[in-house]
C-alpha positions in Angstrom: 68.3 200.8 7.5 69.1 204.3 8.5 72.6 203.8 9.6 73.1 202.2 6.5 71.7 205.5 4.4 74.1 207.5 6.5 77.3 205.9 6.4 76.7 205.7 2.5 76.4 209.1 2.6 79.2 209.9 4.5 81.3 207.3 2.9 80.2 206.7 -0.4 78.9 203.4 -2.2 80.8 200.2 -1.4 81.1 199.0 -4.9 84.0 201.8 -5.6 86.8 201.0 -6.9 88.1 197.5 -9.2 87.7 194.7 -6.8 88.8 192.2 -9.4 92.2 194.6 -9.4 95.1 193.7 -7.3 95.8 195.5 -4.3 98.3 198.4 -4.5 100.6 198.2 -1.6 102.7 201.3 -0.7 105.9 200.7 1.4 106.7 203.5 4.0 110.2 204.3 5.5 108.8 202.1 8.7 107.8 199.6 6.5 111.4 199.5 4.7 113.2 199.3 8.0 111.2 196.6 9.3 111.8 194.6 6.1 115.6 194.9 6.5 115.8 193.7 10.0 113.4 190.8 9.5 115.9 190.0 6.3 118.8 189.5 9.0 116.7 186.3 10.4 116.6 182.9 8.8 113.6 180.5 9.7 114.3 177.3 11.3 112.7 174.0 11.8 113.6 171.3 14.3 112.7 167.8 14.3 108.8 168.3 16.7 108.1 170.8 13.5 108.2 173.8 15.2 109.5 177.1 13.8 111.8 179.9 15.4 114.1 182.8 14.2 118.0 182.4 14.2 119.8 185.7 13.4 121.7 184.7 9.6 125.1 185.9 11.4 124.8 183.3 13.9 124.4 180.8 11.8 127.8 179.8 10.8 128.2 179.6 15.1 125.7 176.5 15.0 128.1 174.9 11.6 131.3 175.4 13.3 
């Protein structure tokens, strides 16, 4: 019980905040480049089900 009286004194309550509330999600410059690259991929599924990555600008390769 100690630990427990110490980290809520270091930390605070855990009831803070609106937990019925979405979460707010902030994007970062990393977060923004990662999103573009992974936007260059399209997801693919083969006849066994299973999933993989195809780059969208090789995609017309396969079609032609």
């Amino acid at each position: 019980m100690r630990r427990t009286y110490m980290f809520r004194y270091l930390f605070g309550n855990a009831s803070r905040g609106n937990t019925a509330g979405p979460v707010v999600h902030r994007h970062d410059d990393f977060e923004r480049a990662s999103e573009e690259n992974l936007s260059t991929f399209e997801v693919e599924t083969d006849s066994h089900g299973h999933h993989y990555a195809v780059r969208k600008s090789e995609l017309w390769k396969e079609e032609v």
